[in-house]
Phi, psi and omega in degrees: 000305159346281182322298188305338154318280165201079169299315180283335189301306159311338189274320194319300188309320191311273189302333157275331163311323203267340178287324215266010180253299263263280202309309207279312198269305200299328200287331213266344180260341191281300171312308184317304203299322174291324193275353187243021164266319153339290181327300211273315183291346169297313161315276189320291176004271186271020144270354181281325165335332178234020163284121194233164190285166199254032171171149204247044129229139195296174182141184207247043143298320167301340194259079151310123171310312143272123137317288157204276200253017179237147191237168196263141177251346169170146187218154189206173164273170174211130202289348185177169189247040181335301211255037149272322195080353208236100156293020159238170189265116162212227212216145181229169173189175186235119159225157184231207195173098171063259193226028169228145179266167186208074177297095175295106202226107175254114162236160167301129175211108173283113210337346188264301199273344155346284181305312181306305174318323211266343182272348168252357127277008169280294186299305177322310188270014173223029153336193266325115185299136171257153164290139165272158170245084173306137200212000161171149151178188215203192182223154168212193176291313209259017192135178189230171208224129188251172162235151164183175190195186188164177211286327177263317195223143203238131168215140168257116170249126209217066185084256192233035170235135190241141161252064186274118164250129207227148185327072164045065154220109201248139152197133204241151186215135189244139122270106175260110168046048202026040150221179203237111194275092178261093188271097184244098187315098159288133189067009182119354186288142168285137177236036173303305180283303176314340166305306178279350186253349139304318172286342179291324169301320212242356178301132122307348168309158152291002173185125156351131181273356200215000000 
């Protein structure tokens, strides 16, 4: 009976240990994650500062024929972005890399109008609208971070960076120097990593933003 005693005492111990590790280390990687998604957007922040555009009217000076591993396949103007929500005019263009695409769509957005432009392309890219739940966010030094989700679509905002994923469809969004970067992965394609390296490709600064 002892024994048996104590084997439950012991599984008992076992088993409250692995909850009080479970709670303590996931909250504690959850917290890593958050600070070092901060981190890294904070970075981005004040190297984007001297990013400056490679001609002060959109064309097709913004479209590097090459990307890094990407190539361009036809870039064109566009009188407006209907299926953006963005009732003004700029220039859009496709690049690809084996069998996956990458649309790029640049309009003019000026620093007032910027958050409203980028919430209507948040909606624009989670068509059918849903209620979203919002389920975190915070504060830092450099802004503040919404997180949010919902049955379809997941999006992370960050200042003047957006991030949307839509029924496994990725899209990252940039604001600079008053215009506005809509990067949208076909097909599944991610367009996380081609961000910086487009911009980089297309800088006019006096030093690299990235």
């Amino acid at each position: 009976m002892r024994k048996l005693l104590t084997g439950c005492g012991i599984v008992i111990l076992i088993v409250f240990a692995t909850l009080v590790g479970t709670c303590f280390f996931g909250g504690s990687l959850w917290q890593k994650r958050i600070s070092h998604f901060q981190d890294k957007v904070a970075a981005e922040e004040a190297l984007e500062k001297s990013w400056r555009p490679p001609a002060p009217e959109l064309g097709r000076e913004w479209f590097p024929a090459k990307v890094t591993g990407w190539s361009l396949s036809g870039s064109n103007a566009a009188p407006g972005f209907p299926t953006l929500d963005l009732d003004r005019g700029g220039w859009q263009g496709t690049y690809t890399s084996g069998k996956e695409n990458i649309q790029v769509s640049v309009a003019p957005a000026n620093a007032t109008e910027r958050d409203a432009l980028m919430s209507r392309v948040e909606a624009a890219l989670t068509k059918p609208t849903t209620t979203v739940k919002q389920f975190g966010n915070g504060t830092s030094t450099s802004g503040s971070f919404t997180f949010s989700s919902d049955n379809s679509h997941w999006m992370t905002r960050f200042g003047s960076r957006m991030s949307v994923t839509h029924n496994g469809q990725k899209s990252q969004v940039r604001a600079l120097n008053d215009w506005l970067f809509i990067f949208q992965g076909i097909e599944g394609a991610d367009p996380e990593d081609f961000v910086k390296e487009y911009l980089k490709a297309i800088d006019a600064g006096s030093g690299s933003a990235f």
